[in-house]
N, C-alpha and C positions, 0 to 999 in steps of 0.2 A: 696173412702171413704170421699173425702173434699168434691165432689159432691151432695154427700149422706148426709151429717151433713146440709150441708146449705139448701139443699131442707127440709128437717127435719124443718130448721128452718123458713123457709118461711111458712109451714105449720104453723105453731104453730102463728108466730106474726102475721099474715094476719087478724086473729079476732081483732086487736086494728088498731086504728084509724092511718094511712102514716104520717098523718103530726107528731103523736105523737113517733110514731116508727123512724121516719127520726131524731128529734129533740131529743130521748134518743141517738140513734146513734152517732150521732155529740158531747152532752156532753161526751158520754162516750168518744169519741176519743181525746177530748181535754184534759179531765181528764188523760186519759193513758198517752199522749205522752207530759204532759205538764214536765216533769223531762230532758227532753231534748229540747234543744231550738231550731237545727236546726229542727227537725222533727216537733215540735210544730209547727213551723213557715211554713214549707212546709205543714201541713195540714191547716192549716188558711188562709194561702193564695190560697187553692184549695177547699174553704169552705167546708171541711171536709168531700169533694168526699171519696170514696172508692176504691184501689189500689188491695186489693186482694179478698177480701171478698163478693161484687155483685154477680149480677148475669148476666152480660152481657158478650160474649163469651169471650172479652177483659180480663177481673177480673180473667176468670177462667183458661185462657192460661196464667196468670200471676202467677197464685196461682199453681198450676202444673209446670209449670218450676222452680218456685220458690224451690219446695221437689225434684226434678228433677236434681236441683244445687247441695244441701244440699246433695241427696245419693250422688255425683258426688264427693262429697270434699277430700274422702278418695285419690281418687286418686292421686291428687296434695300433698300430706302429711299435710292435715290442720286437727284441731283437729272436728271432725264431733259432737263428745259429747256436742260442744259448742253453737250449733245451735239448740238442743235438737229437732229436728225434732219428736220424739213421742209426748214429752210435746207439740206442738205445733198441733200436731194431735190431740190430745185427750183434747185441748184446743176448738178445730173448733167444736168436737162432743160433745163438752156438752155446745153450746151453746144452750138455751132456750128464749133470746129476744133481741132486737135491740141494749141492754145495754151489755150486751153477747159479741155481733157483733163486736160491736168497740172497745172491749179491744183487742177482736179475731187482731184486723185488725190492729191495733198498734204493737202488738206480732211481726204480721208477717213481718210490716216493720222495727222492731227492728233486727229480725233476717236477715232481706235480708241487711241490713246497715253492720250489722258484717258481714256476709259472700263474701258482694260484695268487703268492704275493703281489705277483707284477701285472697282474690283471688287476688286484682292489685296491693297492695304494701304492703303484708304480715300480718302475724300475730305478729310481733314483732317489736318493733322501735329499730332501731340498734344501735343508741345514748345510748340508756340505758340499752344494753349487754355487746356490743364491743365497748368500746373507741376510738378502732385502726380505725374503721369501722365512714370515716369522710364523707361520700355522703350521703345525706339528701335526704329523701325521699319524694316525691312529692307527697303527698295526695291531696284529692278529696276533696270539700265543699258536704256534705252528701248529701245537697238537689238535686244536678244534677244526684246522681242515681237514687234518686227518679222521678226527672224529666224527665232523658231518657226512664227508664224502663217504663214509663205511655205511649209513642210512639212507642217504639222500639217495635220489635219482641223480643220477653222477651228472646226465647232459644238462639236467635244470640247475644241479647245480655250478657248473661252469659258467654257465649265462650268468649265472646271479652274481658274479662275481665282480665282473665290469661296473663301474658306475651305473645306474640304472636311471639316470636323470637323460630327459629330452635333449639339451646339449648335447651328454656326450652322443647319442643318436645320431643326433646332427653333424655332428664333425667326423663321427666315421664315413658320415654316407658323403659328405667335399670330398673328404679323403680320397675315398673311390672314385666319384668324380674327376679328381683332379688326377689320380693314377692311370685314368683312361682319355683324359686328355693329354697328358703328357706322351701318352704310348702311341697318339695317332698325331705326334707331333707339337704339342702344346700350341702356342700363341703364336707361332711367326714371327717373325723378322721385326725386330724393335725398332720403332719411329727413330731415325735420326736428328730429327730436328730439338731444340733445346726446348719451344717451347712455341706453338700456333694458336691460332685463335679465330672465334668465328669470321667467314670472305674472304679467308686463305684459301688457296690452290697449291695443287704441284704432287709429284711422287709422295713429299711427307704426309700430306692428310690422305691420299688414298693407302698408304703406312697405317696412318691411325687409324683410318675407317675397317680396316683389314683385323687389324689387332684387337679391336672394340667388337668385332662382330664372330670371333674367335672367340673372346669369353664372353660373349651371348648377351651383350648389352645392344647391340642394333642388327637389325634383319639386313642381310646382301643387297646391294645395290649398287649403280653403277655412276653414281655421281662424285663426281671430282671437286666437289666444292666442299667447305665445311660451313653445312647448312643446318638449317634447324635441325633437322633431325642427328645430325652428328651430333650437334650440341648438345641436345637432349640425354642423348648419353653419353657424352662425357660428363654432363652434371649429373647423371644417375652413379656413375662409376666413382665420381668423387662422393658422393652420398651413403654409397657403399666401403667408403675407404678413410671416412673422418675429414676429409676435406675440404675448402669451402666452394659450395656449390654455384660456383659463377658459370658452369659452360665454358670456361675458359683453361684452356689448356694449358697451362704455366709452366713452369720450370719443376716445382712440386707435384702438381700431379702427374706429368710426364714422366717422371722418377718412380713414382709408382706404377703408372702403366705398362712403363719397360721393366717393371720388375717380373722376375720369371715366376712360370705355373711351379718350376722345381723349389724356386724359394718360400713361395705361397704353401706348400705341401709342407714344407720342415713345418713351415708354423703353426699347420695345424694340426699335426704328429708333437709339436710342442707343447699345445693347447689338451689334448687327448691325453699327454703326462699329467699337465697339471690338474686335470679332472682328475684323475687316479690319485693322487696327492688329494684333491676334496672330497673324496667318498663319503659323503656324509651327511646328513638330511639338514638342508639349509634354512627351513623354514618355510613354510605354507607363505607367510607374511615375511620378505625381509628386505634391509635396504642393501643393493648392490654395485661398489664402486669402482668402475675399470678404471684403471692408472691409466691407461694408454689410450682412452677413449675420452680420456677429460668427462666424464661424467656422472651422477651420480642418481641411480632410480629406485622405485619403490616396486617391489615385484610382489605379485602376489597370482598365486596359483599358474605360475610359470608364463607372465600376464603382467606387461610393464603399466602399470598404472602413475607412473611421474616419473619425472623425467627432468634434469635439471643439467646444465652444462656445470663444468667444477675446475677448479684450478691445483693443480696437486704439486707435489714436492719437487723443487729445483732439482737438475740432474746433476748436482755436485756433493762432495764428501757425503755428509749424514742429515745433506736434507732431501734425500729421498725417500720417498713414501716408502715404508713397510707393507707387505702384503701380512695380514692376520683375520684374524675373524672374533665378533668379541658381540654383545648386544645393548643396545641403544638403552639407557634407564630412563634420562630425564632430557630436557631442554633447560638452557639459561635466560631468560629474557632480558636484557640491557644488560649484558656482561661485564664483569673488570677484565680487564687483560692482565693476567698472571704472566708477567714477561720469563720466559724459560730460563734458568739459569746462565744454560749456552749462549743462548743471545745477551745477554745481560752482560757475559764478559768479552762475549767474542767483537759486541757490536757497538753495544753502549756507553762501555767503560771507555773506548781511545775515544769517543765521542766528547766526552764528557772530560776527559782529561787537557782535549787541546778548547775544548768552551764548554764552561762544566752552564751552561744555560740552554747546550745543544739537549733537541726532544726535549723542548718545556712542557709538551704536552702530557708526559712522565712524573710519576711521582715515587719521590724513595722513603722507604722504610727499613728502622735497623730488625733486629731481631725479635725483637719485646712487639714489634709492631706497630712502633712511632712512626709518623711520618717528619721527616729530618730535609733542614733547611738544604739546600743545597751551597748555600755560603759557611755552611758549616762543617764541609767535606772538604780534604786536603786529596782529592781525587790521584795525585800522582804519587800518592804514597801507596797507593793500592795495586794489584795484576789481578790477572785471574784468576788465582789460589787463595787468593786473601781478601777479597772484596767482600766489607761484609753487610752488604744493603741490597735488598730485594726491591723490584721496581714494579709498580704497576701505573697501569690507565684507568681511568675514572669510567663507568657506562657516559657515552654522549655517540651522537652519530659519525663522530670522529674516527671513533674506537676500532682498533686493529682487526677486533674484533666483527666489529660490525653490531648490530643489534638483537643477534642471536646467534646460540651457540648450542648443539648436538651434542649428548654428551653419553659415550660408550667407554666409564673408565678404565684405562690400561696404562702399561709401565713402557710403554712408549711416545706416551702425553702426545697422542692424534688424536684429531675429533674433526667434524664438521661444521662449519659456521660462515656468518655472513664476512664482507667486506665492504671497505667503502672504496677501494679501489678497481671500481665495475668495469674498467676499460679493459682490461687482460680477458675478457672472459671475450672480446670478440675477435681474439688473436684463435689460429688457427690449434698450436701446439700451445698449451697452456701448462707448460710448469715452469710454476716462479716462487713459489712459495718455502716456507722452514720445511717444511713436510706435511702442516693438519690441509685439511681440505677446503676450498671456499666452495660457497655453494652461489650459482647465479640470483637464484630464484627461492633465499632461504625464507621467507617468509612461506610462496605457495609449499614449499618444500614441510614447513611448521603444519600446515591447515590440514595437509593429505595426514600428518600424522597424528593431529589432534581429534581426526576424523573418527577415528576407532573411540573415541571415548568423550564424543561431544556431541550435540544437535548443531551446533553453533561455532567450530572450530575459530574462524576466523573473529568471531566478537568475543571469545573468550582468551585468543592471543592479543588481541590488539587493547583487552579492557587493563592487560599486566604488561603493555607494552608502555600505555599513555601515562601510567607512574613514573615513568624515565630512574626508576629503583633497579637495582636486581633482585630478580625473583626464578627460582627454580619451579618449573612445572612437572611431574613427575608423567610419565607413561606408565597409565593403568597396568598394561603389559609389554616390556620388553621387548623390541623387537630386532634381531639378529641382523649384524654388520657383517658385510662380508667385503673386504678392500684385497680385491684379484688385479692381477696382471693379464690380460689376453690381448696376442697381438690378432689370432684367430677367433671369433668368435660367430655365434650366428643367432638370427630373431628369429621369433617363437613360427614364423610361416618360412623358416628354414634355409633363407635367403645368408649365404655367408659374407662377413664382413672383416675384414681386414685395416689394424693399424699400425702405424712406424714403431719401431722396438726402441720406444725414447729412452730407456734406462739401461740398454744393453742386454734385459736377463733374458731376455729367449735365447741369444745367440749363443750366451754359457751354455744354456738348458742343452738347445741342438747340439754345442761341441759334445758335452759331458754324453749325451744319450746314444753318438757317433762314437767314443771309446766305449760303451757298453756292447755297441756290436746293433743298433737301429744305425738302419741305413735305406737310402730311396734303390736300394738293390733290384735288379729289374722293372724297374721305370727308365726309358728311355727316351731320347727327343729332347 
């Protein structure tokens, strides 16, 4: 049909004079795209050629791939209403002259601007969702889409445009997945009961067994008992979902299993955002820590090679973890604790005013960097504007710290390190923390990363350990933090994984990405 409108319209202006037909052209295209200045300026300085709308074989592989993208968008979960691909059809077919032409031709590099944008670093700035959400995205200067796509092969260049990491792969191909189990009904009828457990009988476990073998955790069968094999995958299903893998049906995991395929879809349409948001090469080598997986691993060639459970930032005011990305320099070996300012007033100071020998284990320092009696402090003469004593912890196994400390410096003072508070780490949802990160296993956690730059990892932590001093260890080379949010995610043999949205930001993400005009539109069930 584009082929059809422009032949159309060759027919028609061929009766007035090239030069005059070239010269409405060209007005008309400065005219359109003069409300934008890059594209003004990419047409002016390419004297006001033609990108989609010619007729030379170039124009029209461009102009094809271009509707070719546009149907393609659903896929990725982008809003396709916004690219209005009819409007821009039935823009092309009523053109009737040169002046026609070039609005036509502006149109279509207005829409291939939006769509190329929202294909490599999303439809959404995350600055102005998620607060938490501190990695800045790295756009494009408009005109070099312009500029490639005028060389390139138009359809490879489309593709390239997407994240090109095995993830995002992976979450397109749930996506679809889950769009086609939804379409043939999704999951069935949600277990009523609160919460069952293996030797139970009755309607509610042949409920679960129904719904468990719906999203492809157990093969059909006609036992009414919840027997081993049910078990089996409900502890596979909770294995897949952050859970703890008892086999046992609780109140929490149930909550997840009657969670719907349509809710599971948002989150990995949310997941698919936030990849567009990362376009960006993360590192052959790097450490990766999902908020919402309590975890923290060491990847390498898209290849978890460690793996440590993590304790992340309390779901209250501003001790939520940040999402950013920054790179690892050095390790601390027997650390002080640098008490944060914030804590110091917010925590320590009423402490200290109603029993100024409360945290003896604390030590205070004025400015000059004395350390100062604490019989020497009129504590209730100070607030939090005016305190002027800095506190820290001595290295011991005491220490807040714990006996090592990750260090990737940034102006949001997180970092990764141990604790002596190991009990938390075997709670289910784990965030209790200011915001830096505990690490379970910080020591194996130190070995995997001394690995790169030692025969002897572990005897050369432990030789700067048994000085009970602090000592910085530096990393030969730097290796890239990346502290993400995914409530969707999936492992490298494509098996998708889902966890609770502890901080609330998916549900922003989904609302905000729902007024952009994404939506589960024809998906039914």
């Amino acid at each position: 049909m584009i082929a059809l409108a422009i032949v159309v319209l060759v027919y028609i202006v061929t009766t007035a004079p090239v030069a005059a037909q070239v010269t409405a052209f060209k007005q008309a295209v400065a005219e359109a795209a003069s409300d934008d200045r890059d594209l003004a300026g990419y047409y002016r300085d390419n004297a006001y050629a033609s990108l989609w709308t010619g007729q030379t074989p170039e124009d029209q592989a461009r102009r094809k791939a271009l509707f070719a993208a546009i149907a393609g968008a659903k896929a990725h979960g982008l809003p396709t209403d916004r690219y209005d691909p009819e409007g821009l059809m039935e823009q092309l077919k009523a053109v009737r002259s040169a002046r026609d032409l070039g609005f036509a031709e502006v149109a279509m590099s207005k829409t291939f601007l939006r769509l190329a944008s929202d294909l490599q670093t999303g439809v959404l700035k995350p600055a102005n969702v998620v607060p938490g959400n501190k990695r800045a995205v790295v756009e494009r200067d408009p005109t070099t889409y312009l500029s490639e796509v005028k060389y390139a092969d138009p359809r490879r260049f489309f593709r390239s445009l997407a994240p090109q990491t095995n993830e995002y792969a992976r979450l397109m191909k749930e996506k679809a997945r889950l769009e086609h189990l939804i379409a043939q009904g999704g999951w069935g009828k949600t277990v009523s009961a609160k919460s069952l457990e293996p030797g139970q009988t009755g309607p509610a476990v042949l409920a679960l067994r129904d719904r468990l073998v719906a999203m492809g955790y157990l093969t059909r069968n006609a036992s009414g008992r919840y027997d081993a094999a049910l078990q089996n995958a409900v502890q596979t299903f909770q294995e897949n979902h952050g859970l703890e893998e008892d086999g046992t049906a609780g109140a929490g995991t149930m909550t997840e299993i009657n969670t719907s395929a349509e809710e599971r879809l948002k989150s990995v349409m949310v997941a698919l955002e936030r990849e567009r948001w990362f376009n960006r090469e993360r590192g052959t080598r790097h450490i990766l820590v999902n908020l919402t997986d309590f975890t923290a691993r060491i990847i390498k060639d898209d290849r978890q090679v460690f793996t440590t459970r993590s304790v992340v930032g309390k779901n209250v005011g501003d001790r939520r973890t940040p999402e950013f990305s920054d790179e690892m320099e050095f390790m601390v070996i027997n650390p002080t604790w640098h008490v944060p300012r914030s804590i110091t007033v917010k925590e320590y100071l009423p402490m200290m005013k109603k029993n100024r020998n409360a945290a003896g284990h604390l030590k205070l320092y004025d400015r000059r960097g004395r350390a100062v009696s604490r019989g020497a402090i009129n504590f209730g003469a100070y607030n939090a504007r005016n305190f002027p004593y800095s506190i820290k912890q001595p290295p011991s196994s005491r220490n807040a710290l714990g006996l090592v400390k990750f260090m990737f410096p940034n102006k949001y003072n997180i970092y990764l390190h141990d604790t002596p508070s190991k009990n938390l780490f075997l709670r289910e949802t784990r965030a209790y923390s200011h915001g830096c990160i505990r690490l379970q296993q910080p020591f194996e956690f130190a070995y995997a990363l001394l690995a790169d730059q030692s025969d002897d990892p572990e005897g050369l932590f432990h030789s700067k350990l048994r000085t009970g001093s602090e000592t910085k260890v530096m990393l030969e080379r730097p290796i890239p933090v990346h502290i993400i949010y995914r409530t969707a995610f999936t492992t490298p043999q494509g098996k998708a994984q889902y966890r609770r949205d502890v901080y609330g930001r998916d549900n922003v993400i989904w609302n905000a990405l729902s007024k952009a005009g994404v939506s589960l539109a024809g998906v039914q069930g």
